[in-house]
PLY file of the C-alpha trace (Angstrom):
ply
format ascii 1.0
element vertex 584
property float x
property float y
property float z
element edge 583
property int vertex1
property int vertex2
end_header
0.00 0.00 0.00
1.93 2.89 -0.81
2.28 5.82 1.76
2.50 8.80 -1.16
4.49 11.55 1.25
5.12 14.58 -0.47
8.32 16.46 -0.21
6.54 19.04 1.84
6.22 16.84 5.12
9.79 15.02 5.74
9.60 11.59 6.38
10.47 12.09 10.01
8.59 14.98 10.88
6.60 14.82 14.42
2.95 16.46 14.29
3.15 15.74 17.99
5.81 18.24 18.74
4.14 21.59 18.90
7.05 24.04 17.84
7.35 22.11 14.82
3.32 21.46 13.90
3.47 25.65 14.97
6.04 26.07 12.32
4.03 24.61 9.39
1.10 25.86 10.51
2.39 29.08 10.53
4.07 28.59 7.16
0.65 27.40 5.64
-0.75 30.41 7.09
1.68 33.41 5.57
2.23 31.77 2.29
1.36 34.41 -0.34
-1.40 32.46 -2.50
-3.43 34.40 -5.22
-3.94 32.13 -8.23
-6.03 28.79 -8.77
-2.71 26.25 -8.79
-1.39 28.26 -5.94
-4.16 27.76 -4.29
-4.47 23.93 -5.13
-1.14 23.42 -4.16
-1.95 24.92 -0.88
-4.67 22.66 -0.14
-2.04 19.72 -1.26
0.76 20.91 1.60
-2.44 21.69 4.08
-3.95 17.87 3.66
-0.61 16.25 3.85
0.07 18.41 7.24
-3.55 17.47 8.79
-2.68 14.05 7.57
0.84 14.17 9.97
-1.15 15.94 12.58
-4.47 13.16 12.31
-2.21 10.09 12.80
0.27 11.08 15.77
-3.46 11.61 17.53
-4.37 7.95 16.23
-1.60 6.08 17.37
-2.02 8.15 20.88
-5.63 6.95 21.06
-4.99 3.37 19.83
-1.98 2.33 22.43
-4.41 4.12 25.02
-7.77 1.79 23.78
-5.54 -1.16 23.25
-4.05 -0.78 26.95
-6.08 1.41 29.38
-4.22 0.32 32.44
-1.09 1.38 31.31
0.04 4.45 32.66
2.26 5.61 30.41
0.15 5.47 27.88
-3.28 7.02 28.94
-0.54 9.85 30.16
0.57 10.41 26.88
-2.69 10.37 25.56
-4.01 12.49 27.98
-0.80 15.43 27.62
-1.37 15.14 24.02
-5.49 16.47 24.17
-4.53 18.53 26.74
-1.32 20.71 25.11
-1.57 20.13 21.50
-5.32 20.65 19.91
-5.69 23.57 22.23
-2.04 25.19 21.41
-3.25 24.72 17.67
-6.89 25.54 17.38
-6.60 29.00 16.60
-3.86 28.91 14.43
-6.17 26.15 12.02
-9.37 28.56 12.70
-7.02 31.69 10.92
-5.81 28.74 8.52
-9.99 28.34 8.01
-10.65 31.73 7.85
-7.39 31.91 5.35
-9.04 28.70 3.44
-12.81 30.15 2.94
-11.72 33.37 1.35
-9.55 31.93 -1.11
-12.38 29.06 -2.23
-14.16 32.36 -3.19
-11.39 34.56 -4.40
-10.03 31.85 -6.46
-13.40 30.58 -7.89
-12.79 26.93 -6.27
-15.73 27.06 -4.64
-17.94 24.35 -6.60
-17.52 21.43 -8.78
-14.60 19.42 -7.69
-14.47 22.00 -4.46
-17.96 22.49 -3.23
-18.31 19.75 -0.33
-15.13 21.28 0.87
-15.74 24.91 0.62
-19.46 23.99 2.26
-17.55 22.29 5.47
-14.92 24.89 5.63
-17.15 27.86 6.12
-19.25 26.38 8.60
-16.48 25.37 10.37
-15.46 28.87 10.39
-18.97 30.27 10.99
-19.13 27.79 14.25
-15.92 28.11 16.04
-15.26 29.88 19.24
-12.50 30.32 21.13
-14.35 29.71 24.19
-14.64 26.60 23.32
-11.49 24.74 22.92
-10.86 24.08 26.50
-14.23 22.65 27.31
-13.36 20.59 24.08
-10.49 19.54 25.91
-12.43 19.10 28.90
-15.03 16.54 27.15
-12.04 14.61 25.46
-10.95 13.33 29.02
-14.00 13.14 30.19
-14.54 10.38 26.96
-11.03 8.80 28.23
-12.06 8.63 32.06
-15.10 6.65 30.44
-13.08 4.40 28.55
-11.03 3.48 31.59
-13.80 2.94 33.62
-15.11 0.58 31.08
-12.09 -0.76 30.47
-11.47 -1.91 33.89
-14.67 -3.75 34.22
-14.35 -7.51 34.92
-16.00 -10.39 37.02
-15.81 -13.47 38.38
-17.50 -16.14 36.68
-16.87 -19.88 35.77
-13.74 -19.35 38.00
-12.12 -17.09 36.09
-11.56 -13.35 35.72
-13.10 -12.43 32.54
-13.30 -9.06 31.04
-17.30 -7.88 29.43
-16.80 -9.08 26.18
-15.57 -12.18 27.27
-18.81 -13.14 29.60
-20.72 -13.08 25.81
-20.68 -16.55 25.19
-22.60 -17.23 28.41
-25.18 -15.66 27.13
-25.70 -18.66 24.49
-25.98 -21.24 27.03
-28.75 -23.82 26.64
-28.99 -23.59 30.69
-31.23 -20.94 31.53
-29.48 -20.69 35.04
-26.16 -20.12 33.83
-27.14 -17.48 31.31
-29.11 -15.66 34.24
-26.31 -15.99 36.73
-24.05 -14.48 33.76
-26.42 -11.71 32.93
-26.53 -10.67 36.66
-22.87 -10.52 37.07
-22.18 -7.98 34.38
-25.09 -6.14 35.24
-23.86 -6.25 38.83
-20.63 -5.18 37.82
-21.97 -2.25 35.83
-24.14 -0.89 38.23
-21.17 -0.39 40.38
-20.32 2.40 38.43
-23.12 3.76 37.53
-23.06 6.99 39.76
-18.94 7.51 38.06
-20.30 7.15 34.60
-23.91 9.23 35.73
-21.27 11.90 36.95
-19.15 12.15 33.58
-22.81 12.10 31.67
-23.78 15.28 33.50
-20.78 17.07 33.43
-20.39 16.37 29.42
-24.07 17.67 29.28
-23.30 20.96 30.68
-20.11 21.60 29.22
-21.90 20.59 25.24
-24.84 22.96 26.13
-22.08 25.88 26.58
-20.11 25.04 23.65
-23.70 25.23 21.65
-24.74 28.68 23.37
-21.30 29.97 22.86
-21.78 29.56 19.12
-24.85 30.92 19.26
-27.26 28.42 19.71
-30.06 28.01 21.56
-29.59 23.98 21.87
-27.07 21.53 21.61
-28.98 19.68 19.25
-28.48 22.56 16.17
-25.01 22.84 17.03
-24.42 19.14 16.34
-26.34 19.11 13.34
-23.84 22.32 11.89
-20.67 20.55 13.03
-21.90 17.15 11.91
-22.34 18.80 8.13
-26.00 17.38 8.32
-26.93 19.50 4.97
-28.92 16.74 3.99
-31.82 16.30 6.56
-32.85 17.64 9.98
-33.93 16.37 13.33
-37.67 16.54 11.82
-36.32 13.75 9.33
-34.89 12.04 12.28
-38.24 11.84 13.95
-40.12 10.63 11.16
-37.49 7.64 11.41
-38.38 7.32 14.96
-42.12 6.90 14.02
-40.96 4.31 11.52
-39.53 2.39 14.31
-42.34 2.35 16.72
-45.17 1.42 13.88
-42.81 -0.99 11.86
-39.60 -2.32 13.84
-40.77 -2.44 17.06
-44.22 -4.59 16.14
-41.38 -6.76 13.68
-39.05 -6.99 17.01
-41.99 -8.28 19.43
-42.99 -10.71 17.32
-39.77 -12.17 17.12
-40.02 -12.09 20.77
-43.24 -13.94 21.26
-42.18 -16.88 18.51
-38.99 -17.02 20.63
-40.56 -17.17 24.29
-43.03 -19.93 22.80
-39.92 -21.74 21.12
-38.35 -21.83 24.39
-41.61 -22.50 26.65
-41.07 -19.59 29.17
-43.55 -17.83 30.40
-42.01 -14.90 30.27
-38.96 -13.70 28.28
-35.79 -12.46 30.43
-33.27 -10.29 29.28
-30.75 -13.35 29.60
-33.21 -15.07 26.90
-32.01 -13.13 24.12
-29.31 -14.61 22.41
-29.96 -18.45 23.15
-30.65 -20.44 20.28
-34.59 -21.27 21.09
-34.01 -25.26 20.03
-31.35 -25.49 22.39
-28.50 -25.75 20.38
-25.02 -24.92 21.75
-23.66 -21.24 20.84
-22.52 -21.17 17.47
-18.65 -21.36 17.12
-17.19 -19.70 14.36
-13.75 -19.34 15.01
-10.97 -19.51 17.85
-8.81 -16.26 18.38
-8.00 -13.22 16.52
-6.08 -15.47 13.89
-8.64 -17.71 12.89
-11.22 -15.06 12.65
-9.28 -12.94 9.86
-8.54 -16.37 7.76
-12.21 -17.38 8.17
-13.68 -13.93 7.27
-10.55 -13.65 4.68
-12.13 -17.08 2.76
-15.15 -15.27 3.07
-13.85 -12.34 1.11
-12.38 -14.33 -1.49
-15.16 -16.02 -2.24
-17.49 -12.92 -2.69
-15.19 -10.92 -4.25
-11.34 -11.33 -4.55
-10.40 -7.64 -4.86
-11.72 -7.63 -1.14
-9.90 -10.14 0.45
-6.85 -8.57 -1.14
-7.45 -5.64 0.42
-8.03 -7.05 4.05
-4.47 -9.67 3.31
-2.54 -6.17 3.34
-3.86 -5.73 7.23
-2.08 -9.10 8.18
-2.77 -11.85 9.83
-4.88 -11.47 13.18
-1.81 -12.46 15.60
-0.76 -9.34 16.45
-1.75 -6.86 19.29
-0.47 -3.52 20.29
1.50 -2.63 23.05
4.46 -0.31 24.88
7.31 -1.33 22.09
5.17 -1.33 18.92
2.95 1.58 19.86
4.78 3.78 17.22
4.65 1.70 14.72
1.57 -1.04 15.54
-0.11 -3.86 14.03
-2.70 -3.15 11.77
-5.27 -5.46 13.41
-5.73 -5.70 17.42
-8.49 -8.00 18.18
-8.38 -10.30 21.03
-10.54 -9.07 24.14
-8.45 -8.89 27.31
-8.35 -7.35 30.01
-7.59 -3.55 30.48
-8.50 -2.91 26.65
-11.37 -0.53 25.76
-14.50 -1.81 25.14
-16.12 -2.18 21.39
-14.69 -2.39 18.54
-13.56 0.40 15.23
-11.17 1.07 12.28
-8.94 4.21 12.66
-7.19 5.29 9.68
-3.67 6.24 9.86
-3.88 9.32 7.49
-0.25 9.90 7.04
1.01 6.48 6.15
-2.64 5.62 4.55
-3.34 2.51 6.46
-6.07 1.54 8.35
-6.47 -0.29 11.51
-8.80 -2.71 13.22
-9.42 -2.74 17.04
-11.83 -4.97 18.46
-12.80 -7.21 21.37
-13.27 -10.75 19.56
-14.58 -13.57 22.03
-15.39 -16.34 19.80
-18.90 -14.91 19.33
-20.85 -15.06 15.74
-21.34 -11.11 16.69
-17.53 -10.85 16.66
-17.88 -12.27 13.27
-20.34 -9.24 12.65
-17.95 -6.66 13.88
-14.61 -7.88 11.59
-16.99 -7.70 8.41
-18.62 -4.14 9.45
-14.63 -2.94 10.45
-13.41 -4.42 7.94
-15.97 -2.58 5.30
-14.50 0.52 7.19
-10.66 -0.52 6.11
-12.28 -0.86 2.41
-13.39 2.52 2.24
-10.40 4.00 3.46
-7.94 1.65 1.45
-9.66 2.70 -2.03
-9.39 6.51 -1.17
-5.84 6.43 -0.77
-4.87 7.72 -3.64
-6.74 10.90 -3.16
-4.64 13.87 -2.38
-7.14 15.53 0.01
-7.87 14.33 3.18
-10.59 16.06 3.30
-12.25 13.93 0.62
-10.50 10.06 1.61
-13.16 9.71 3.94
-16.94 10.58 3.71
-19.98 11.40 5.81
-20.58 8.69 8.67
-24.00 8.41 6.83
-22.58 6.61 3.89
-19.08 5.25 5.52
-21.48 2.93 7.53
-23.09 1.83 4.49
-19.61 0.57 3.55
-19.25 -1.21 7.04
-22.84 -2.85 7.17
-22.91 -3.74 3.36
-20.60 -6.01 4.37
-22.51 -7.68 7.23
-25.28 -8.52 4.67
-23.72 -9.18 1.42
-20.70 -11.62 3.00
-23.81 -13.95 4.54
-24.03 -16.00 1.78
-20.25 -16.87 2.05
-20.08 -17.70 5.27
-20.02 -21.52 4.96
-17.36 -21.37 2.04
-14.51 -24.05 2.28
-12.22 -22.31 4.82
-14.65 -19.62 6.47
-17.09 -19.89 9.65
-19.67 -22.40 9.11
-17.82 -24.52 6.48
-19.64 -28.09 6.25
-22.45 -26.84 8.55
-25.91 -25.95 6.44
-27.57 -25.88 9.80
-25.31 -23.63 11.80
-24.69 -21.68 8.73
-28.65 -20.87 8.05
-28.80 -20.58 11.58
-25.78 -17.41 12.07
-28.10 -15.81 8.75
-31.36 -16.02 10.06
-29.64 -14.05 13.41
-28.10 -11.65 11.00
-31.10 -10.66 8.89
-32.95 -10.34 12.16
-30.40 -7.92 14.02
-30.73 -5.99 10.52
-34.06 -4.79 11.13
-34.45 -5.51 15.17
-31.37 -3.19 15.62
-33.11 0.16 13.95
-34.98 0.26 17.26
-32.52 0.90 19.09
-31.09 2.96 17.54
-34.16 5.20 17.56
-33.89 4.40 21.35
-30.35 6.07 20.96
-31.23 8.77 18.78
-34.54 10.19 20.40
-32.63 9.84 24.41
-30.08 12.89 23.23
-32.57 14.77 21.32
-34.71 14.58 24.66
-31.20 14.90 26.94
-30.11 17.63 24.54
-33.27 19.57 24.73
-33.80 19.48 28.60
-30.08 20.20 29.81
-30.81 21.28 32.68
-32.82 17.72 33.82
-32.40 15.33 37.03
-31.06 11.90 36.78
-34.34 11.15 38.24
-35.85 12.77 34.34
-33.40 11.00 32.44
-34.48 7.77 33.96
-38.30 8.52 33.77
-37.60 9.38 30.14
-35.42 6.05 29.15
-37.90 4.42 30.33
-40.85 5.69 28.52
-38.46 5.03 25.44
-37.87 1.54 26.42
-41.67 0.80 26.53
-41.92 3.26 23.13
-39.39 0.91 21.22
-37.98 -1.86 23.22
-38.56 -5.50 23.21
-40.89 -8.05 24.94
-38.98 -8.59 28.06
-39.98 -9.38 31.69
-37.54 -6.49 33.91
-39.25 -7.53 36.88
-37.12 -7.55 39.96
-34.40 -5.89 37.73
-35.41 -1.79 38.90
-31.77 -1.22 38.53
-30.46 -2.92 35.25
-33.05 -1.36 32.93
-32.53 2.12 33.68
-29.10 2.37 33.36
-28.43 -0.23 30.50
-27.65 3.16 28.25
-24.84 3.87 29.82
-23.20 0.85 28.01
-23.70 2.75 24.18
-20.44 4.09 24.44
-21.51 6.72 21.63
-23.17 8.90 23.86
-20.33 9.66 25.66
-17.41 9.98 23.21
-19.32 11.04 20.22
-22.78 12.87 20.82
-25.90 12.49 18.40
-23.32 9.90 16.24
-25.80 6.85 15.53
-29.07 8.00 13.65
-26.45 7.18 11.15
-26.02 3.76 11.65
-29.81 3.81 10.66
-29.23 5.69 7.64
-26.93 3.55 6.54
-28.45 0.33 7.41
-31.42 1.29 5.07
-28.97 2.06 2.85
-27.01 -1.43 3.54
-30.14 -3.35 3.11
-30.52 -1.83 -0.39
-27.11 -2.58 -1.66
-28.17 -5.96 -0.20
-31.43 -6.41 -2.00
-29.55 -5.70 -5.38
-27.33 -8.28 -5.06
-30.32 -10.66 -4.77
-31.97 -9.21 -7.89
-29.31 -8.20 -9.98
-26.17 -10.39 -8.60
-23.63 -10.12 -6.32
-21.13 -8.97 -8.84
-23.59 -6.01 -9.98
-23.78 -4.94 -6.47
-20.05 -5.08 -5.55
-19.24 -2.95 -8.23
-21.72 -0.27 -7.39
-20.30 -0.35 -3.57
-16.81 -0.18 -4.56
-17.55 3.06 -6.98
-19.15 4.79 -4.93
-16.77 4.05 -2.27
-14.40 5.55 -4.43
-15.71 9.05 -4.46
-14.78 9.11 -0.84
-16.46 12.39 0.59
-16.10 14.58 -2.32
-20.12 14.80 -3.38
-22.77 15.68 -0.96
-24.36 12.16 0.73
-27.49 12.13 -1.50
-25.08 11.83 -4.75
-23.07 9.15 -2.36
-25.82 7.03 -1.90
-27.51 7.82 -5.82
-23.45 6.38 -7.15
-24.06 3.44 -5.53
-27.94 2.85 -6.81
-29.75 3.49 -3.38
-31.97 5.83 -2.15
-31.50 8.44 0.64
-34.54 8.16 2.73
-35.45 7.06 5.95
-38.64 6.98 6.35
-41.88 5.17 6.98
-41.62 3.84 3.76
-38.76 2.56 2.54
-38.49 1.09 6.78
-41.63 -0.94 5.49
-40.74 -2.00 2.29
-37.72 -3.29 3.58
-38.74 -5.15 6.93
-41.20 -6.59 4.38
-38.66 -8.28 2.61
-36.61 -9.16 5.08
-39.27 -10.94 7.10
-40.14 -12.53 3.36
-36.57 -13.82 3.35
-36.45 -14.79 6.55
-39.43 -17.24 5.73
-37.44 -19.29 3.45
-34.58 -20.14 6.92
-34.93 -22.79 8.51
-34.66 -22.02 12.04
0 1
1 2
2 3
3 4
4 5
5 6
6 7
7 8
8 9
9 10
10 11
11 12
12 13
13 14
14 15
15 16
16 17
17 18
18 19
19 20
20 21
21 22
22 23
23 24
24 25
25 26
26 27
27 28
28 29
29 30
30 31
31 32
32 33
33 34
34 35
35 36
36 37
37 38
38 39
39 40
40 41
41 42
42 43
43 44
44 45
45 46
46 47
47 48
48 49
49 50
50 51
51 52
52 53
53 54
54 55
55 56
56 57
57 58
58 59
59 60
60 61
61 62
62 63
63 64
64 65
65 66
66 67
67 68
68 69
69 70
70 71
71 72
72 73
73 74
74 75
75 76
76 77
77 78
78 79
79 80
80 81
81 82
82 83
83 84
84 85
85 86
86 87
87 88
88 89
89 90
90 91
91 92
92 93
93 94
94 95
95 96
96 97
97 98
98 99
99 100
100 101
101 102
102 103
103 104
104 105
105 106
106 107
107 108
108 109
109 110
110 111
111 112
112 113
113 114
114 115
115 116
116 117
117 118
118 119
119 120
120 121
121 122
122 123
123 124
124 125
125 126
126 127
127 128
128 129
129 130
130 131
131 132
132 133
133 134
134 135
135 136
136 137
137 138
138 139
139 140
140 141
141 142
142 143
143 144
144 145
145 146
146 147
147 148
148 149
149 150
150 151
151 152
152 153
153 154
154 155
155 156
156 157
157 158
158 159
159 160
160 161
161 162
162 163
163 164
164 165
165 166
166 167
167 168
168 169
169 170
170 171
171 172
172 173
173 174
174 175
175 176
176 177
177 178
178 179
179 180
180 181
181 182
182 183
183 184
184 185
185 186
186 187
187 188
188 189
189 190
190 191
191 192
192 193
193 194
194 195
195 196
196 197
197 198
198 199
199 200
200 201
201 202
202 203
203 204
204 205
205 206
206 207
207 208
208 209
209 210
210 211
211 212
212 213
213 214
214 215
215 216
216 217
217 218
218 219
219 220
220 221
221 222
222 223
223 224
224 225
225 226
226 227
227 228
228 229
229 230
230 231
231 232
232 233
233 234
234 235
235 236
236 237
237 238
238 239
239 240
240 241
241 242
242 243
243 244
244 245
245 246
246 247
247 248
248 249
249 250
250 251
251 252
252 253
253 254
254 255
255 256
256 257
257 258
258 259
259 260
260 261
261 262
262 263
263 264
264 265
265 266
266 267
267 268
268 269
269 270
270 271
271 272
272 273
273 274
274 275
275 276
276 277
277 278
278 279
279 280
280 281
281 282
282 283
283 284
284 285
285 286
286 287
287 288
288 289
289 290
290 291
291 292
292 293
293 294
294 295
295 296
296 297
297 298
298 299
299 300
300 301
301 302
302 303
303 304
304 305
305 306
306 307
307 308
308 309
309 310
310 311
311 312
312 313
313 314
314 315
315 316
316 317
317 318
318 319
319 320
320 321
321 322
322 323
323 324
324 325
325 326
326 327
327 328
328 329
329 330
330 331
331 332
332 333
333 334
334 335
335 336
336 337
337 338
338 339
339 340
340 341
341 342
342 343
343 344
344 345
345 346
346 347
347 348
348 349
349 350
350 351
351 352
352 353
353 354
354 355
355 356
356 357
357 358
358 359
359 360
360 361
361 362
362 363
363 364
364 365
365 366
366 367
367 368
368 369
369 370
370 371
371 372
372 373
373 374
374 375
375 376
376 377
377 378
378 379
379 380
380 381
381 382
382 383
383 384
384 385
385 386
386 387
387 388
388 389
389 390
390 391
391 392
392 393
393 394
394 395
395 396
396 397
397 398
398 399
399 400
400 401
401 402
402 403
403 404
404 405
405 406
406 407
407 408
408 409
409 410
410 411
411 412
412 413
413 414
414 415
415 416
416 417
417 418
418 419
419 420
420 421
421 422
422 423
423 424
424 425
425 426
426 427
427 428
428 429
429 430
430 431
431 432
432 433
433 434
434 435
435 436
436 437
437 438
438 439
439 440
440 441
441 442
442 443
443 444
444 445
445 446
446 447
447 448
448 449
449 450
450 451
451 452
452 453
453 454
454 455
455 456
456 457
457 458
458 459
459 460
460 461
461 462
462 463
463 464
464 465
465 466
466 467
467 468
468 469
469 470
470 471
471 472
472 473
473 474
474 475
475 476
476 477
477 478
478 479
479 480
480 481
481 482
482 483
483 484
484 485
485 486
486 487
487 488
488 489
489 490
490 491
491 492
492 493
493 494
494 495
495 496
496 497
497 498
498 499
499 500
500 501
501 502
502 503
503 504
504 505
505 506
506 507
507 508
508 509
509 510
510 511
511 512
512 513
513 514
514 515
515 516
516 517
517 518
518 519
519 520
520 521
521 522
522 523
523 524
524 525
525 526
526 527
527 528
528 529
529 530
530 531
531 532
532 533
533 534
534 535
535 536
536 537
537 538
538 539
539 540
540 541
541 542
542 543
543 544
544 545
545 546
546 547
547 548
548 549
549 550
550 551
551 552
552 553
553 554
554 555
555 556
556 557
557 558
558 559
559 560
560 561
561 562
562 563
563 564
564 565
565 566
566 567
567 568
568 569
569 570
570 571
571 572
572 573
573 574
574 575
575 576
576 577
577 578
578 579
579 580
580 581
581 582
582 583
């Protein structure tokens, strides 16, 4: 994969060291520009700088993820957010400032230019100075979350296990076992739930004076601005909620009731979830970080070979990061342990124009989910490279996810390939669809869950704990499942605190909606016009990166941007359809 440096950033140049990132800026800043090229050429030495500056702040954050309990590294982490961005924010707001007048002196301003010049003045138009240190402020505040979350483990089976780890238990055929499992981590949770309650608060109040610093009246319109949401509103958000609550939700429930009658409760327990309702063990797809990237690699290579190319350059699974490779790390990190953040993501290294892979693999068919979706990520990025502006090698969240969640869908089929997960096993392989096709359309509710708590948290800043719980609540019963919480008052109103989005990256997962829809599209036209016809269209659009606005993203790729009522309906219809033809 090459790395493309220009002459204008040595080789060995350090975007961490202020006095020298101060010096470019600076240069960047005075540089006499007044023609088109001059002007292009700028943007050229500008991208490959941001580029420098982008992955010394990756590698920080990925030895601090990979490792929360070690010291050294949440310190540098931590020194980093706390000196650098600040030092530097004002410099790139004159650099902004600098930028916006010469898209419109120069006439770059549209065409090629226009999703640039768009971002760049409202990025000027919203920043305040006021603001960078409660930006800094809500940055560790995100960290001290991680580490709390990092640093949760129990007891069970005789063993310390981290989370992630206590997954499989949920699959057990013995009801008892998956109960005494779900209790521990909920236990284990709740022990932090005032520390986490306390960071919640505090990044409420400091968002709602960032927003009425910049002049508005909400945090809600601020996020929209800085999010570049040109495309549709929170009243296009809500109509998605409604979708959810007429549509998903009645879909979700009954799933629910076929499941509690499969299983002959008499009431279905949050610890009745993931069990497989004819008692089959959990399904096993692979052993260790290893296996998992051969398996989903055969995968690959089997729907389309220019993919599991692309995902051989990442290497081989083995790997993890720690204090001596930190500057240099694997590509892929994805055995849970302990001390390691929770979830899983793809960072891209923007300077050397690689991607990598984190993750919390347990030997769980959802872990199978998460490579594919982070591993659609990596795609997106690894086509783009060639792009000289960073500002255009990656795109709107809205349409990245659509890379990410195409994959969950359209690598089903391949799944029980010679060499991948379910090889030689019709039954488990039908089986690990039927859950995938389900979590398709059963996850849009909660992610309307998600989305309509922080336009209600958002809206009321100044509400109690007590509020916040009354109002999860009512969600829960607006969109949630058919679950028995009896004698659980403390588990259900808390279990948000485990969507680690709400802390680290506010009103970030109405897209994951967005771009299911859109996934489930991309999907549909590889049933009806072939899998080939449907890779291509991904991969071309993928190529565009973020240089058109998201409606032309989504049009390049043959799918609609809408999401609502409708096209939630059309599409729950055929998945339930295609669901049908399963065997359980």
């Amino acid at each position: 994969m090459p790395t493309m440096l220009t002459d204008y950033i040595p080789a060995d140049f350090d975007a961490a060291n202020l006095d020298a990132l101060t010096e470019r800026l600076n240069e960047l800043l005075g540089r006499e520009v007044t023609t088109a090229d001059e002007f292009e050429a700028w943007l050229v030495h500008r991208s490959e700088l941001d580029a420098a500056f982008s992955e010394s702040a990756a590698l920080l954050y990925i030895a601090m993820t990979c490792n929360t309990d070690d010291e050294q590294a949440a310190g540098a982490y931590t020194r980093f957010v706390e000196t650098i961005p600040p030092a530097v924010k004002p410099i790139v707001f004159e650099l902004d400032k600098k930028q916006k007048a010469l898209h419109e002196s120069t006439g770059l301003a549209s065409g090629r230019y226009e999703v640039m010049a768009r971002d760049t003045i409202t990025d000027v138009d919203l920043f305040d100075e006021r603001n960078i240190p409660l930006e800094t402020e809500l940055a560790k505040l995100d960290q001290k979350y991680d580490t709390i979350s990092g640093a949760m483990t129990v007891e069970f089976d005789g063993e310390e296990k981290t989370l992630p780890q206590m997954g499989p238990y949920q699959e057990s055929t013995d009801r008892a076992v998956r109960e005494s499992a779900w209790r521990a981590v909920s236990e284990r949770r709740l022990r932090d739930v005032d520390p986490v309650n306390d960071i919640y608060d505090e990044m409420i109040r400091l968002r709602h004076e960032v927003a009425g610093n910049a002049g508005f009246e909400s945090f809600t319109g601020y996020a929209f601005k800085a999010k570049h949401r040109f495309d549709y509103t929170p009243e296009h958000c809500f109509a998605f909620h409604e979708a959810c609550e007429t549509i998903v939700a009645p879909f979700a429930r009954r799933l629910d009731e076929q499941r509690k009658s499969a299983l002959g409760v008499d009431t279905l327990r949050p610890w009745d979830l993931a069990v497989d309702v004819k008692g089959r063990p959990p399904l096993v797809p692979f052993k260790g970080g290893a296996d998992l990237v051969a398996k989903t690699n055969a995968a690959f290579e089997s729907l389309d070979p220019r993919l599991a190319t692309m995902l051989g350059e990442l290497g081989d699974g083995s790997g993890r990061v720690t204090a001596d490779n930190a500057g240099n790390p694997p590509l892929l990190d994805l055995d849970s342990r302990k001390g390691k953040a929770p979830g899983g993501y793809q960072y891209m290294r923007d300077r050397s124009r690689v991607p990598f892979i984190f993750m919390n693999a347990a030997g769980l068919h959802r872990d199978v989910e998460t490579m594919v979706h982070e591993a659609g990520h990596a795609f997106h990025s690894m086509v783009c490279v060639d792009e000289p502006l960073l500002h255009y090698r990656s795109s709107p969240i809205e349409f990245a996810e659509v890379a990410s969640m195409s994959m969950e869908l359209m690598t089903m089929p391949h799944w029980g390939v010679p060499g991948s997960f379910y090889a030689g096993d019709e039954a488990a392989h039908a089986r690990a669809m039927r859950q995938q096709l389900e979590g398709s359309i059963v996850l849009l509710s909660w992610i309307a869950t998600i989305d309509a708590f922080q336009h209600w948290v958002y809206a009321n800043p100044a509400h109690t704990r007590d509020e916040r719980t009354a109002h999860w609540l009512s969600l829960d019963d607006r969109f949630g499942r058919a679950v028995d919480w009896s004698g659980l008052d403390a588990a259900r109103p808390n279990a948000w605190q485990r969507q680690g989005h709400l802390f680290g990256a506010p009103f970030y997962y109405i897209e994951y909606g967005i771009a299911q829809l859109g996934s489930l599209q991309l999907w549909l036209r590889s049933l009806e016009e072939g899998p080939e016809v449907a890779i291509d269209a991904y991969l071309s659009a993928l190529k565009l990166g973020g240089s058109r606005p998201l409606p032309e993203l989504f049009k390049a790729a043959g799918l609609e941007f809408d999401f609502g009522p409708g096209i939630v309906g059309r599409l729950a219809e055929r998945v339930e359809a295609e669901l049908a033809k399963l065997p359980e």
